[in-house]
NUZA-425713 format. One line per field, with one value per residue: residue number from 1; residue in one letter; x, y, z of N, C-alpha, C, CB in turn. Coordinates in nm, 4 decimals. Glycine has a CB too. Example, Ala and Ser with C-alpha at 12.3 -4.5 7.8 and 13.67 -1.06 7.14 Angstrom:
// NUZA-425713
nr	[1 2]
rest	[a s]
nc1	[1.3190 1.2850]
nc2	[-0.5690 -0.2250]
nc3	[0.7800 0.7080]
cac1	[1.2300 1.3670]
cac2	[-0.4500 -0.1060]
cac3	[0.7800 0.7140]
cc1	[1.3200 1.2900]
cc2	[-0.3300 0.0030]
cc3	[0.7800 0.7870]
cbc1	[1.1308 1.4084]
cbc2	[-0.4473 -0.0598]
cbc3	[0.9046 0.5725]
This chain:
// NUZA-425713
nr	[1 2 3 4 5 6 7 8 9 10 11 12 13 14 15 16 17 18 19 20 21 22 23 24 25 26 27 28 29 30 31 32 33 34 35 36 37 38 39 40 41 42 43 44 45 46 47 48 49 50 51 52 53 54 55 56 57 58 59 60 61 62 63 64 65 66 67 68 69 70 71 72 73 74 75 76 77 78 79 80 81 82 83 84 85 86 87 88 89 90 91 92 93 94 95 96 97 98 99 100 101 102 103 104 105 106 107 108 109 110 111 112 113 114 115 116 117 118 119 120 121 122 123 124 125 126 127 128 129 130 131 132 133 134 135 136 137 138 139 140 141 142 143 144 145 146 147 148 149 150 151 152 153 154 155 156 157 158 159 160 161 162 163 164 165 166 167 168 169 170 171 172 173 174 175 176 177 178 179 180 181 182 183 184]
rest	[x x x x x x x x x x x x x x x x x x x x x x x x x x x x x x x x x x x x x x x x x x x x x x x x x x x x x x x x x x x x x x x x x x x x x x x x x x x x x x x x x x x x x x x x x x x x x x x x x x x x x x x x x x x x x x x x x x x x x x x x x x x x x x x x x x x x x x x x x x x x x x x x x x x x x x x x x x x x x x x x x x x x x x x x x x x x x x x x x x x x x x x x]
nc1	[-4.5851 -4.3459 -4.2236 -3.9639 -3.8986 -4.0507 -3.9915 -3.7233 -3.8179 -3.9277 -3.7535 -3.6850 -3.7046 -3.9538 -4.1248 -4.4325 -4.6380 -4.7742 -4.7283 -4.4961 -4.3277 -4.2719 -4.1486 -3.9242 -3.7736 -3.6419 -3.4198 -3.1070 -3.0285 -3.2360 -3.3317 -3.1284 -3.0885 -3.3794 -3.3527 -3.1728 -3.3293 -3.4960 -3.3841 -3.2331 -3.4685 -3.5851 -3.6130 -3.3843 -3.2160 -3.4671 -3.7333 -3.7626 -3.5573 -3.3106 -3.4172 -3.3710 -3.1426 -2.9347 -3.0113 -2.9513 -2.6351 -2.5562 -2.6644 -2.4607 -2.2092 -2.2812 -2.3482 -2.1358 -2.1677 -2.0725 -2.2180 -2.2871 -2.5833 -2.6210 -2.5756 -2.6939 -2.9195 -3.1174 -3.4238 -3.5316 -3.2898 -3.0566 -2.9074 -2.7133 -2.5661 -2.4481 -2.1319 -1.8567 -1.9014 -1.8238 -1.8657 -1.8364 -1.9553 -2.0184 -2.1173 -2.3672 -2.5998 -2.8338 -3.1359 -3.2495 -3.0425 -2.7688 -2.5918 -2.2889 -2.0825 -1.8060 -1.7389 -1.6169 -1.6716 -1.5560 -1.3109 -1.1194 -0.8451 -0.6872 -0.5387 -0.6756 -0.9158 -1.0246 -1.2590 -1.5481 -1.7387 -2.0528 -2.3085 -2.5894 -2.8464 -2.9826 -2.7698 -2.5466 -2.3287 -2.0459 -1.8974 -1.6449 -1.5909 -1.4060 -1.4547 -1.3316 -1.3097 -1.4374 -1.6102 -1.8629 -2.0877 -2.3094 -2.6265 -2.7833 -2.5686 -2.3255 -2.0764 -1.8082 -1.7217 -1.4222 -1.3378 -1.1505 -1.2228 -1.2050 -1.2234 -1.5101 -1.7668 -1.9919 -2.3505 -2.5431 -2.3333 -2.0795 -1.8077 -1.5352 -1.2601 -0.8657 -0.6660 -1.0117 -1.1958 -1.3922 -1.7074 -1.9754 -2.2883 -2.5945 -2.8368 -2.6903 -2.7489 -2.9431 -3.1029 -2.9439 -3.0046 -3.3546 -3.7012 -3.7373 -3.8038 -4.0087 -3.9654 -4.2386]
nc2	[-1.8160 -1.9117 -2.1565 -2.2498 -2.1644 -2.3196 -2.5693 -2.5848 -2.5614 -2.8038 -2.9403 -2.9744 -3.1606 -3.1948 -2.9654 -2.7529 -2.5001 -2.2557 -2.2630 -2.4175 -2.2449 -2.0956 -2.2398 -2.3548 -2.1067 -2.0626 -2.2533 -2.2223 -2.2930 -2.3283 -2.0390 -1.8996 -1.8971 -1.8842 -1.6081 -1.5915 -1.6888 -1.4970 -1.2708 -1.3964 -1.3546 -1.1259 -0.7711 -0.6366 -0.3253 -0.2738 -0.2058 -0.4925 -0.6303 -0.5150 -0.4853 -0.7658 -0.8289 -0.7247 -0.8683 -1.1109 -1.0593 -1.0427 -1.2977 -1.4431 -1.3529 -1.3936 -1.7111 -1.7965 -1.9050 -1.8472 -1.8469 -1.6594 -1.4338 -1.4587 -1.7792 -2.0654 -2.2585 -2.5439 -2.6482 -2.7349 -2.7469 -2.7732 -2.7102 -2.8665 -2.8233 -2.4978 -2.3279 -2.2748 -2.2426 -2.2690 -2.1835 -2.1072 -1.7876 -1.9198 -2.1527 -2.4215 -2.5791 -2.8605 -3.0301 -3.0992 -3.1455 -3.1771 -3.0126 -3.0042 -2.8406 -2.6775 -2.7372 -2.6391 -2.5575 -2.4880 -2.3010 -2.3989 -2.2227 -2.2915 -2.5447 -2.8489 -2.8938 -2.6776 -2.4060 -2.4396 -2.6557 -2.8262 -2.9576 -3.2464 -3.3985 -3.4847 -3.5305 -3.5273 -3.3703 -3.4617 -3.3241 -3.0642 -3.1862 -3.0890 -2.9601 -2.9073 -2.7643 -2.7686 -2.9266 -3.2611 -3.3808 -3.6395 -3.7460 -3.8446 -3.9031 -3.9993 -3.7923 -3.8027 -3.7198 -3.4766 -3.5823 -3.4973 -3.3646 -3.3725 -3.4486 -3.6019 -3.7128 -4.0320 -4.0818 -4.2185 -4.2724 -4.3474 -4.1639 -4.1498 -3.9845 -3.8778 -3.8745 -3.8930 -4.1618 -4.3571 -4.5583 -4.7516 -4.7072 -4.8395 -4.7160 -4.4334 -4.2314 -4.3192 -4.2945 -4.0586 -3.8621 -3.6629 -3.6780 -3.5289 -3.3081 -3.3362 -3.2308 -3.1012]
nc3	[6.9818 6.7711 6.5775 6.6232 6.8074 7.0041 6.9607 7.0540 7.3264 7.3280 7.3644 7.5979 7.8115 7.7203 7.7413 7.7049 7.5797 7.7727 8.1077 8.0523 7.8860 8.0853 8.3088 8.1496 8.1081 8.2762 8.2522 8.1436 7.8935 7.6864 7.7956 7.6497 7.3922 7.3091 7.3046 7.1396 6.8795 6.8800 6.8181 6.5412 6.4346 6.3874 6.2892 6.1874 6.3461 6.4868 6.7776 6.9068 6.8132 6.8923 7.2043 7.2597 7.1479 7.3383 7.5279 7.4708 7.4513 7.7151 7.7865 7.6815 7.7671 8.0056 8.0205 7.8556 7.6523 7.2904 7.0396 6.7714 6.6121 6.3604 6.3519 6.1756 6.2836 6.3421 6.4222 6.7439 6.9191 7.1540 7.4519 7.6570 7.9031 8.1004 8.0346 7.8531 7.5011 7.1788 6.8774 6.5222 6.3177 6.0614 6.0579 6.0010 6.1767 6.1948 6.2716 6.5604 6.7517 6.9908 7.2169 7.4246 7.7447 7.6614 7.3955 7.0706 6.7869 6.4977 6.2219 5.9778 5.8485 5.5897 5.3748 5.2952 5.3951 5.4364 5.5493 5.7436 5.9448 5.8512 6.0316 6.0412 6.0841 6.4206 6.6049 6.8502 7.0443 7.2494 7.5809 7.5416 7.2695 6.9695 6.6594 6.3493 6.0462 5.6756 5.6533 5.6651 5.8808 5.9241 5.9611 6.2514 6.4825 6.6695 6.8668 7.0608 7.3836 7.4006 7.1617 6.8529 6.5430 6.2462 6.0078 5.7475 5.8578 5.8074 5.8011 6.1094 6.3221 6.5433 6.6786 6.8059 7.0092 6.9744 6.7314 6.5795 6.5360 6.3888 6.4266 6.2848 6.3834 6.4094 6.5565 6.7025 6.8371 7.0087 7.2943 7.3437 7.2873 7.2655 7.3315 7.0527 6.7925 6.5481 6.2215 6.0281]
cac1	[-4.4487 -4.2911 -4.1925 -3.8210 -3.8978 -4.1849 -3.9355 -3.6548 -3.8894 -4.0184 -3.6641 -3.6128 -3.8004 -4.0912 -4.1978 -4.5017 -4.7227 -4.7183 -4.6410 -4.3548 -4.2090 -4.2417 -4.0264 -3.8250 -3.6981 -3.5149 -3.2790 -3.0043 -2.9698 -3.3461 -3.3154 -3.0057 -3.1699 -3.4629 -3.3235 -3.0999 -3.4393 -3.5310 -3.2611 -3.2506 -3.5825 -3.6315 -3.6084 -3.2392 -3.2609 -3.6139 -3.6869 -3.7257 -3.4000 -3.2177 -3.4088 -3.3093 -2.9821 -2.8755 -3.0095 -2.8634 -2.5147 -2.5252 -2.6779 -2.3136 -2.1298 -2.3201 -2.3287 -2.0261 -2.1941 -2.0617 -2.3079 -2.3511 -2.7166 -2.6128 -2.5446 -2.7994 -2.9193 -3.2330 -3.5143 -3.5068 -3.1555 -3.0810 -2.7537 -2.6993 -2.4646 -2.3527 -2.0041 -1.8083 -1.9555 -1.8086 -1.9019 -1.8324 -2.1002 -2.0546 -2.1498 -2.4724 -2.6261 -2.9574 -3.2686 -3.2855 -2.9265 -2.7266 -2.4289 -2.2652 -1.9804 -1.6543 -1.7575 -1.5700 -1.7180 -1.4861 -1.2882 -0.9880 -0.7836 -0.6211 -0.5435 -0.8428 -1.0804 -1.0371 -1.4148 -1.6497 -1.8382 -2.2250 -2.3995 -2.6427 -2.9791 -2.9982 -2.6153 -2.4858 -2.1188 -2.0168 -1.8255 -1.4261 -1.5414 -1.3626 -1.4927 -1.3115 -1.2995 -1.5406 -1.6388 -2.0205 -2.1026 -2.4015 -2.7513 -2.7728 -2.4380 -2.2619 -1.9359 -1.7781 -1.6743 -1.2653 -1.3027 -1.1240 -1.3070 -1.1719 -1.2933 -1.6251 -1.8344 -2.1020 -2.4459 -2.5318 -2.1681 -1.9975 -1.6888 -1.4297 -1.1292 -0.8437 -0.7532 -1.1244 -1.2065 -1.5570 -1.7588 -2.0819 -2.4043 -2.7430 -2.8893 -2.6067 -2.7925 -3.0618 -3.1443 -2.9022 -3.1549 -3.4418 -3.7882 -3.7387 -3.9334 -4.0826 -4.0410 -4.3449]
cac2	[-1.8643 -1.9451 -2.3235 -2.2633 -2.1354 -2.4519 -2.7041 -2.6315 -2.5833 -2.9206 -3.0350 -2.9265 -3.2346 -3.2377 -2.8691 -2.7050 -2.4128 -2.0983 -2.3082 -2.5066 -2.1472 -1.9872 -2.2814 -2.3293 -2.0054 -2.0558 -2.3052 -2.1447 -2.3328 -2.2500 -1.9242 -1.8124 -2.0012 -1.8129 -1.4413 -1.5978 -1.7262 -1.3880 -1.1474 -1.4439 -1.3640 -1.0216 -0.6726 -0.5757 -0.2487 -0.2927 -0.2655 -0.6040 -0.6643 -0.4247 -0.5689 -0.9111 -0.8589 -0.6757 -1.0000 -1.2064 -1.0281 -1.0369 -1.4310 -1.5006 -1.3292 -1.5167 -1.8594 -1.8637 -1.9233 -1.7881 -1.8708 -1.5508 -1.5067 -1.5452 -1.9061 -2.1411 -2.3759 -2.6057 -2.6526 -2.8151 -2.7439 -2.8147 -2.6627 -2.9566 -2.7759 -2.4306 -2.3377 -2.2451 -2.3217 -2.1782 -2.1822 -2.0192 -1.7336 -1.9555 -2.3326 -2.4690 -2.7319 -2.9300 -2.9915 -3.2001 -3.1576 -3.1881 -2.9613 -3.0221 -2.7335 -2.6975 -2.7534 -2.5848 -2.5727 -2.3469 -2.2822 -2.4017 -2.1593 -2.3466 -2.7161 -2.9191 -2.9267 -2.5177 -2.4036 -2.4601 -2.7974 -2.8748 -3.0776 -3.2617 -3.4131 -3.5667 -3.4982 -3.5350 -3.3554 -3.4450 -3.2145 -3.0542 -3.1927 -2.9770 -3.0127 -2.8156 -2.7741 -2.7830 -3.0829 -3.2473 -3.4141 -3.6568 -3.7536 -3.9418 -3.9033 -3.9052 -3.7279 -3.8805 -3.6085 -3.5247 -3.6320 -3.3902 -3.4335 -3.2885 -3.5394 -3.6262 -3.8374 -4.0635 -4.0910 -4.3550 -4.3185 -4.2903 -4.0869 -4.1523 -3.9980 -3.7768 -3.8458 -3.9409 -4.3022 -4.3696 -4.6382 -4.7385 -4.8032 -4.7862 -4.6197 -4.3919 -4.1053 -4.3616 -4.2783 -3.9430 -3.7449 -3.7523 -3.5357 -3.4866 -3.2054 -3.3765 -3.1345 -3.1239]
cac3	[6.9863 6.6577 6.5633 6.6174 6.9775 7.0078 6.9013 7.1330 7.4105 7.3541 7.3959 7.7345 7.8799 7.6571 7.7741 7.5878 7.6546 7.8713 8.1713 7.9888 7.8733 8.2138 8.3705 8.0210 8.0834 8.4143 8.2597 8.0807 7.7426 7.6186 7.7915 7.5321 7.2541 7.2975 7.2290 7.0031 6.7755 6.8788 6.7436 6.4142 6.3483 6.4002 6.1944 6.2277 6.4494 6.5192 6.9148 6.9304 6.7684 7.0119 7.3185 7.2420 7.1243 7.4787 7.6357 7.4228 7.4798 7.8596 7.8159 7.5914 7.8810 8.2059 8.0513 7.8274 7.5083 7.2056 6.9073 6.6885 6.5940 6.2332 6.2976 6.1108 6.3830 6.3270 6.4797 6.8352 6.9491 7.3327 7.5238 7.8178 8.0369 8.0677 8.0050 7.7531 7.3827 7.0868 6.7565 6.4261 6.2489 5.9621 6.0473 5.9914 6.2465 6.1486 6.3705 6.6929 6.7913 7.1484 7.2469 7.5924 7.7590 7.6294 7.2492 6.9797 6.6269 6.4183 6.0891 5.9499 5.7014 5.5191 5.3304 5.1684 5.4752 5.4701 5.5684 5.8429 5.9317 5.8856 6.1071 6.0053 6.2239 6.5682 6.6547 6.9977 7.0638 7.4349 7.6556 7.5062 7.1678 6.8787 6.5021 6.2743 5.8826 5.5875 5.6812 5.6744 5.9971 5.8533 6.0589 6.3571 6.5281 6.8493 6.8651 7.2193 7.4702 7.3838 7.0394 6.7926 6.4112 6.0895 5.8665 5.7082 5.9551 5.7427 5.8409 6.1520 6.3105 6.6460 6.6407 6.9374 7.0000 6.8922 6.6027 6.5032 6.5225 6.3327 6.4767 6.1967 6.4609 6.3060 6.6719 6.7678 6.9709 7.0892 7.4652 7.4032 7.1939 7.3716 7.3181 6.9684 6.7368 6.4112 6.1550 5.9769]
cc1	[-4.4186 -4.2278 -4.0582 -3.8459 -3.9035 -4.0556 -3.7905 -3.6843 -3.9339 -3.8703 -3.5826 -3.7338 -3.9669 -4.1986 -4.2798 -4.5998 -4.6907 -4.6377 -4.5042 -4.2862 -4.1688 -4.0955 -3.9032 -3.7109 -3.5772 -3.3963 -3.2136 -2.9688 -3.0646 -3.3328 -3.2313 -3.0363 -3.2843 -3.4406 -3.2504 -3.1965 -3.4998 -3.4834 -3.2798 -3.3788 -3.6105 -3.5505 -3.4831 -3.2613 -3.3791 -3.5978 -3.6483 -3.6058 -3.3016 -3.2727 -3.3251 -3.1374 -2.8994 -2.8951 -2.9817 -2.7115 -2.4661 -2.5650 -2.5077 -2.2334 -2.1878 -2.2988 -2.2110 -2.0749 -2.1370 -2.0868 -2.3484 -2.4706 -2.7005 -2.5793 -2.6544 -2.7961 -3.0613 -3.3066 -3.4566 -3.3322 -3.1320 -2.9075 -2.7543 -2.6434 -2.4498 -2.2281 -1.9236 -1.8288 -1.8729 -1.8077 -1.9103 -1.9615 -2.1533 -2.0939 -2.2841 -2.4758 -2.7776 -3.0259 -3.2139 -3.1023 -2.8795 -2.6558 -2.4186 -2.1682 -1.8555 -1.6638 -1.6802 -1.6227 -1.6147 -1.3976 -1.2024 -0.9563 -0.6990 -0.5789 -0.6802 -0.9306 -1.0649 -1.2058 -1.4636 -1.7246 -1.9885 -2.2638 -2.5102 -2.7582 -2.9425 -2.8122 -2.6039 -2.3681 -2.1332 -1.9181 -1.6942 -1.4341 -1.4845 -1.3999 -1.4509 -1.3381 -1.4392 -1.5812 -1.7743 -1.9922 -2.2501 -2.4995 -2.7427 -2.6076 -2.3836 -2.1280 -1.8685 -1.7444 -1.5150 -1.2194 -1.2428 -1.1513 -1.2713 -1.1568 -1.4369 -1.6852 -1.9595 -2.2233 -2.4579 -2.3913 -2.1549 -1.8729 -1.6158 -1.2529 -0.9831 -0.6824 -0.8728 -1.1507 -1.3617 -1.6069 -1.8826 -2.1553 -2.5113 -2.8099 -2.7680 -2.6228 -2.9154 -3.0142 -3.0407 -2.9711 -3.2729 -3.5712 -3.7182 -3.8288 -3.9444 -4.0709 -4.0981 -4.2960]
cc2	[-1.9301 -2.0591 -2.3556 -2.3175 -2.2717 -2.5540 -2.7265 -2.5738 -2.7169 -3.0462 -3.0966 -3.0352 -3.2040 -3.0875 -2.8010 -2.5654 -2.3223 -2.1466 -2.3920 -2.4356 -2.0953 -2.1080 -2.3167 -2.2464 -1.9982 -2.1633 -2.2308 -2.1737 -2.2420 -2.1148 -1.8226 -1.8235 -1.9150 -1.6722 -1.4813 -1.6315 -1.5610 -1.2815 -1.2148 -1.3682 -1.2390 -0.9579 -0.6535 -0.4522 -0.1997 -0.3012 -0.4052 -0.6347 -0.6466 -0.4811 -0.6862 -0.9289 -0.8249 -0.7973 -1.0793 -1.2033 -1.0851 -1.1872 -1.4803 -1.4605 -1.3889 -1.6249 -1.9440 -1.8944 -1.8663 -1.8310 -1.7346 -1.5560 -1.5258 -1.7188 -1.9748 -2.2648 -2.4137 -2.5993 -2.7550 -2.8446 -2.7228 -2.8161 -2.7115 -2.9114 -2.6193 -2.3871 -2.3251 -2.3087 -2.2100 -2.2164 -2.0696 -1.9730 -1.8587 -2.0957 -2.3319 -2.6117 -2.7730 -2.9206 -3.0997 -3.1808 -3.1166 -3.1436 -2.9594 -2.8365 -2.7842 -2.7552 -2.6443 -2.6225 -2.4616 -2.3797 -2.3397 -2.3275 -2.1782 -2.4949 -2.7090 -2.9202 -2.7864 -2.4681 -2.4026 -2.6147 -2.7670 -2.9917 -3.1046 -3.2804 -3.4977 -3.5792 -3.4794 -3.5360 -3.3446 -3.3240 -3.2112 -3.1168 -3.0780 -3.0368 -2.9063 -2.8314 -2.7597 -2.8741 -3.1215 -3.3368 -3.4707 -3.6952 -3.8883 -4.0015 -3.8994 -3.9344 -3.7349 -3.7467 -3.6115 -3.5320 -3.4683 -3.4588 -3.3346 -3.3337 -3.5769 -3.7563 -3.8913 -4.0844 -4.2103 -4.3753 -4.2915 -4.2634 -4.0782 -4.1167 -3.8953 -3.8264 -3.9135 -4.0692 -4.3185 -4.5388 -4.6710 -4.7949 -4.7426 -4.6867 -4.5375 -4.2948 -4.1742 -4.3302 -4.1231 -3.8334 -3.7805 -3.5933 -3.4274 -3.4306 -3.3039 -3.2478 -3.1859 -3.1205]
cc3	[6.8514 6.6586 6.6536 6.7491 7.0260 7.0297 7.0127 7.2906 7.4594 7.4167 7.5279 7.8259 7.8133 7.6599 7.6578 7.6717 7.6950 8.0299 8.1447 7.9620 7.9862 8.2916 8.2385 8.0166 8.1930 8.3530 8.1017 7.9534 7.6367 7.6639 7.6782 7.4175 7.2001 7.2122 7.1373 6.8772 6.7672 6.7629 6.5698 6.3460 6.3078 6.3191 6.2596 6.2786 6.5039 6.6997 6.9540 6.9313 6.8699 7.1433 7.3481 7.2528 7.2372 7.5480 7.5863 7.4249 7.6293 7.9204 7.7888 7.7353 8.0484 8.1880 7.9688 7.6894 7.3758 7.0521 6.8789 6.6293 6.4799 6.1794 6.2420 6.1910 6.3388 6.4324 6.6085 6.9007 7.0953 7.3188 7.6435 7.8779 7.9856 8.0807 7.8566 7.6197 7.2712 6.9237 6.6124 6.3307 6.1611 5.9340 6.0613 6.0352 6.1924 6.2683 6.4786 6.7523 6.9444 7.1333 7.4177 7.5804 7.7216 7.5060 7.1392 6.8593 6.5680 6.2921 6.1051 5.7693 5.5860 5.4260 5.2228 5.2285 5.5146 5.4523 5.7015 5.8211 5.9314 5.9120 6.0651 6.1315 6.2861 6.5575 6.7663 6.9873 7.2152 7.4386 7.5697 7.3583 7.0946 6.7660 6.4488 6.1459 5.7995 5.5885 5.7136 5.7943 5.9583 5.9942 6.1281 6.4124 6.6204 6.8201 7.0623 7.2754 7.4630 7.2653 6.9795 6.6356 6.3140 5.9760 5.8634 5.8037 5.8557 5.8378 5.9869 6.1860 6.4680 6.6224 6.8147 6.9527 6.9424 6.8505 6.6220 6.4833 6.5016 6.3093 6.4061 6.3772 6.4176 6.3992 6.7526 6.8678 7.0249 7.2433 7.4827 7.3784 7.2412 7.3187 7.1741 6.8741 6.5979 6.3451 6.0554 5.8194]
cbc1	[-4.4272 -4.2187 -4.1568 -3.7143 -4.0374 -4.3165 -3.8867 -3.5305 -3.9653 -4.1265 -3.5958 -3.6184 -3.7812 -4.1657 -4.1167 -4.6067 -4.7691 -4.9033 -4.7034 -4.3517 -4.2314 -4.4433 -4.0684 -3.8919 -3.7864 -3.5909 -3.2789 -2.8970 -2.9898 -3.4899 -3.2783 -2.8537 -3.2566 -3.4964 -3.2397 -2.9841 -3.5710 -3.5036 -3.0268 -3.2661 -3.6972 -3.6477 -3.7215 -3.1338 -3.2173 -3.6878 -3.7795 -3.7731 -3.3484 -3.2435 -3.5129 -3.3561 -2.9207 -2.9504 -3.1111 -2.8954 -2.5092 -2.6147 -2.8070 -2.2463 -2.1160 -2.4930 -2.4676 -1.9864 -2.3019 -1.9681 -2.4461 -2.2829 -2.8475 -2.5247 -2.4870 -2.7790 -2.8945 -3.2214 -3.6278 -3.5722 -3.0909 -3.1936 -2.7197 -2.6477 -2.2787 -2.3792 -1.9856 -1.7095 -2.1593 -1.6936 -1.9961 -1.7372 -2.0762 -1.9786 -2.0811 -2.5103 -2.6240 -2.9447 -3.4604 -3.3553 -2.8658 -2.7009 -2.3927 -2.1239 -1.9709 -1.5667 -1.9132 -1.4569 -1.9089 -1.3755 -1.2790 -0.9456 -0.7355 -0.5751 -0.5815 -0.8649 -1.1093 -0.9267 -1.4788 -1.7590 -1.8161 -2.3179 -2.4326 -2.5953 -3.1378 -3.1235 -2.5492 -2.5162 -2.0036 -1.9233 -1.7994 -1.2758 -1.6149 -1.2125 -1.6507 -1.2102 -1.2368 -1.5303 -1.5585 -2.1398 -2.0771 -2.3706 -2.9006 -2.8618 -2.3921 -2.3128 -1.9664 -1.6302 -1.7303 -1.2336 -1.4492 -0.9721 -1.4892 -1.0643 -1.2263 -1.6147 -1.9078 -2.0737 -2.5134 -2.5796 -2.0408 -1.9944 -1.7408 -1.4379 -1.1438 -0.8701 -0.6906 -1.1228 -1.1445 -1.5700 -1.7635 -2.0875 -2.4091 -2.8801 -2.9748 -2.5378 -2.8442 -3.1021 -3.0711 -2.7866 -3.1895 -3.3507 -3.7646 -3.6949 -3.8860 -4.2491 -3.9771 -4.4537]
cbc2	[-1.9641 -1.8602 -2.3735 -2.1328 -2.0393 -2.4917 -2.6820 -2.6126 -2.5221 -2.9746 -3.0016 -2.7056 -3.1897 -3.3850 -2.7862 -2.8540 -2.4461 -1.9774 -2.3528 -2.5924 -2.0387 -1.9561 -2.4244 -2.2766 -1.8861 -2.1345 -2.5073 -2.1481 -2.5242 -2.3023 -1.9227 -1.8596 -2.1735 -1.8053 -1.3082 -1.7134 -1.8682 -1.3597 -1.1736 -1.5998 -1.4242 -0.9808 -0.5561 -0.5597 -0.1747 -0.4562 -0.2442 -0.6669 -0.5746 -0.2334 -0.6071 -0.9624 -0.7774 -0.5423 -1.0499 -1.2188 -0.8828 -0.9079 -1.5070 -1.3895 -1.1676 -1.5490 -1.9283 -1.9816 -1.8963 -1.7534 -1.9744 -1.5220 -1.4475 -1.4782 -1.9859 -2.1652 -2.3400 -2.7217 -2.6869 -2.9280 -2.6433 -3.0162 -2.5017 -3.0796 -2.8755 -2.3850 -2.4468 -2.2434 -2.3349 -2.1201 -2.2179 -2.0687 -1.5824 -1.9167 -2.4461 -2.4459 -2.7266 -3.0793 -3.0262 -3.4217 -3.0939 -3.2872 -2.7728 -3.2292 -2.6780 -2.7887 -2.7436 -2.5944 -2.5292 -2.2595 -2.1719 -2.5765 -2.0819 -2.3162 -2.8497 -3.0817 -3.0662 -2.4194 -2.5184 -2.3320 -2.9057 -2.8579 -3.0602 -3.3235 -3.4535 -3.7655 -3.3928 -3.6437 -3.1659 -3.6071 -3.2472 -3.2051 -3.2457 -2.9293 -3.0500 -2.7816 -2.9255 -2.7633 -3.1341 -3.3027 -3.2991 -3.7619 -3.7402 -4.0632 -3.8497 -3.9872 -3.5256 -4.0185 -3.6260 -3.6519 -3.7183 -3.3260 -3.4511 -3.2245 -3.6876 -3.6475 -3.7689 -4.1769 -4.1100 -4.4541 -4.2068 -4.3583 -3.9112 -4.2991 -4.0974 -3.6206 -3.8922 -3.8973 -4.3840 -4.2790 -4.6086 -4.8501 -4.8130 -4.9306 -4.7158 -4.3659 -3.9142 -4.5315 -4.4605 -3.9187 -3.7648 -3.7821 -3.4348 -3.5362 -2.9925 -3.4311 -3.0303 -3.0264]
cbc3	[7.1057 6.6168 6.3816 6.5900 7.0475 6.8184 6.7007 7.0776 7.3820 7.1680 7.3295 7.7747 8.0438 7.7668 7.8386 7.5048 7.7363 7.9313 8.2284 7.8731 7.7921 8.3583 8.4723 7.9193 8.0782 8.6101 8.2686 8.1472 7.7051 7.6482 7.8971 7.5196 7.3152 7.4148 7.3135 7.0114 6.8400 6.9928 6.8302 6.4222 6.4057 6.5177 6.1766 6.1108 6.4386 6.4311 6.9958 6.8719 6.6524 7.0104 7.3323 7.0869 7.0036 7.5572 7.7033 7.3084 7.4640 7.9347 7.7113 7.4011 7.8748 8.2895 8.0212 7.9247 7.5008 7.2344 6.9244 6.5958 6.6238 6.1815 6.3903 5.9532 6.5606 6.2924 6.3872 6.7744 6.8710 7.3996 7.5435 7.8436 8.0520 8.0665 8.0544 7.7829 7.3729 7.1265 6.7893 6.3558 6.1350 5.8995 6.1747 5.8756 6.4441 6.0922 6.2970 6.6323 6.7001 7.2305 7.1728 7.6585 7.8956 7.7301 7.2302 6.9869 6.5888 6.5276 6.0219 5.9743 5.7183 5.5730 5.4999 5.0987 5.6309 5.3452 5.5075 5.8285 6.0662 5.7846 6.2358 5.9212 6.2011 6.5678 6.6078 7.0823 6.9784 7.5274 7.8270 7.6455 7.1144 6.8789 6.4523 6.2888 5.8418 5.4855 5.7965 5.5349 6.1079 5.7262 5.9788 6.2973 6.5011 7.0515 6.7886 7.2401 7.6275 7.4321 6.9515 6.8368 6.4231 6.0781 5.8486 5.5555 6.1338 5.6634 5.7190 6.0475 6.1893 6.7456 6.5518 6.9794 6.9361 6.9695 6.4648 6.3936 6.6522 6.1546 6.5911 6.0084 6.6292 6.2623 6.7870 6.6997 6.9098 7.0616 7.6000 7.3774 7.0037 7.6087 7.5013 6.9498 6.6994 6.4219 6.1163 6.0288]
């Protein structure tokens, strides 16, 4: 099993091993996660590739997900609910990160924050957030459930609200990030 896999295996309540993948696999976040590290990793029409990518299609259509495998997600990435997630090819999230249902990540075409956002590490977006723009999203963050964010969040922040209300707290995803991967 390859780190990626490892790492957001470990996130799913601490799970490790062959018994930690076998029940791993019944819940629906790591399950999608999985073929999606899959399809990332693998030879573009390679069987693998083509296995994966069929079960990674028919995961996007059962649980509502829509993360393209070209997105650049870090290590240890955990999908708390399923339900509608959507996210653009072109955003890049960091390692240890939380997404609830009803998340929007996506572009804006136009202005000064025209782009895609990157998330940085240990990020927690509750349920119905939206983050649009070119916008960085810095480490250790929780983004409230509701909030709508199209400005630069600094490091160490809670973010409440829509518009965006940024809250400095030194522990902002303490007790929400939980069973986090060390990368080495």
């Amino acid at each position: 099993m390859n780190r990626f896999i490892s790492a957001d295996l470990y996130r799913y309540g601490g799970l490790v091993g062959i018994k930690g993948f076998i029940k791993g696999y019944f819940i629906p976040g790591f399950k999608f996660m999985f073929h999606f590290r899959k399809v990332s990793f693998s030879k573009k029409y390679s069987i693998s590739w083509i296995f994966n990518r069929f079960l990674l299609i028919h995961y996007t259509y059962k649980y509502g997900f829509q993360i393209p495998s070209s997105t650049k997600i870090g290590q240890g990435f955990y999908i708390g609910h399923f339900g509608t997630i959507i996210i653009n090819p072109l955003v890049v999230i960091g390692d240890n990160c939380n997404i609830t249902s009803g998340v929007t990540i996506g572009q804006t075409n136009r202005g000064i924050m025209k782009g895609v956002p990157t998330i940085g590490n240990q990020v927690w977006i509750g349920s119905n957030a939206t983050i649009v723009g070119g916008i960085v999203i810095g480490n250790n963050v929780l983004i409230a459930p509701n909030s709508f964010v199209n400005t630069n969040i600094p490091n160490n922040s809670i973010v409440i609200g829509n518009p965006a209300k940024i809250i400095p707290k030194f522990n902002a995803v303490e007790s929400y990030i939980e069973f986090t991967f060390i990368n080495p």
